[in-house]
C-alpha positions in Angstrom: 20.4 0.8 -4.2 19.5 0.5 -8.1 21.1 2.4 -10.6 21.3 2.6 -14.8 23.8 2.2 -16.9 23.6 5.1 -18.9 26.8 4.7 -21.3 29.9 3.5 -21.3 33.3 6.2 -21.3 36.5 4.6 -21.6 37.1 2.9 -18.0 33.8 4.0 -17.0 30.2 3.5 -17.1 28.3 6.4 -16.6 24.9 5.3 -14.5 22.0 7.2 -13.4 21.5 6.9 -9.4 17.6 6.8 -8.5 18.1 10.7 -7.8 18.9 11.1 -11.1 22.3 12.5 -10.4 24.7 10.6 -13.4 28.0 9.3 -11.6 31.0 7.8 -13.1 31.3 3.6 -11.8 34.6 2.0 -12.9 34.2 -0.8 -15.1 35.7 -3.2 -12.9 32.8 -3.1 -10.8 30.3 -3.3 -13.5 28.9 -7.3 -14.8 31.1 -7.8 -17.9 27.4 -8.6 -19.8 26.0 -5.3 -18.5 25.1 -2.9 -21.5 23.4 0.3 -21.9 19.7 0.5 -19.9 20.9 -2.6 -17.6 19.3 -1.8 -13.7 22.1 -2.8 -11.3 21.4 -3.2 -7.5 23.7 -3.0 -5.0 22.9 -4.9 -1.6 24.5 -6.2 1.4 25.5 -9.5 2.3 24.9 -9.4 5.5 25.9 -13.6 6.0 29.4 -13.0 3.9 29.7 -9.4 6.4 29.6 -11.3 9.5 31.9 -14.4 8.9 34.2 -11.6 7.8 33.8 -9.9 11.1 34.1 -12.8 13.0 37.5 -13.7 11.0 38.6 -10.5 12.3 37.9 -10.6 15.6 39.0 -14.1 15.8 42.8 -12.5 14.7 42.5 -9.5 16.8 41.9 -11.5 19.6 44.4 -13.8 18.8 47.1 -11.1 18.9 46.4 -10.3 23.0 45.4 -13.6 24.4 47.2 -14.7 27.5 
């Protein structure tokens, strides 16, 4: 998913989803060099997702083995 960075409002950026619709993204989650125009993309990391999973499952399975 891309998006704009609009503007900036206090603790927010306001960015521009590819529908258009304009939604508040705290700035925590924003690159501290982003500015005004910047295209962000969100993706999945689908390596990082499944050694997390794993890790997981390793503990859950931990907790009820014989």
């Amino acid at each position: 998913m891309k998006f704009t960075i609009d503007r900036f409002e206090g603790d927010f950026a306001v960015v521009e989803l590819e529908d258009r619709e304009m939604v508040d993204l705290p700035l925590s989650l924003v690159p501290e060099n982003a500015k005004e125009g910047d295209i962000l993309n969100i993706t999945i990391d689908k390596n990082a997702s499944e050694i997390r999973r794993k890790r997981i499952q390793d503990k859950f399975d931990s907790l009820f083995s014989d």
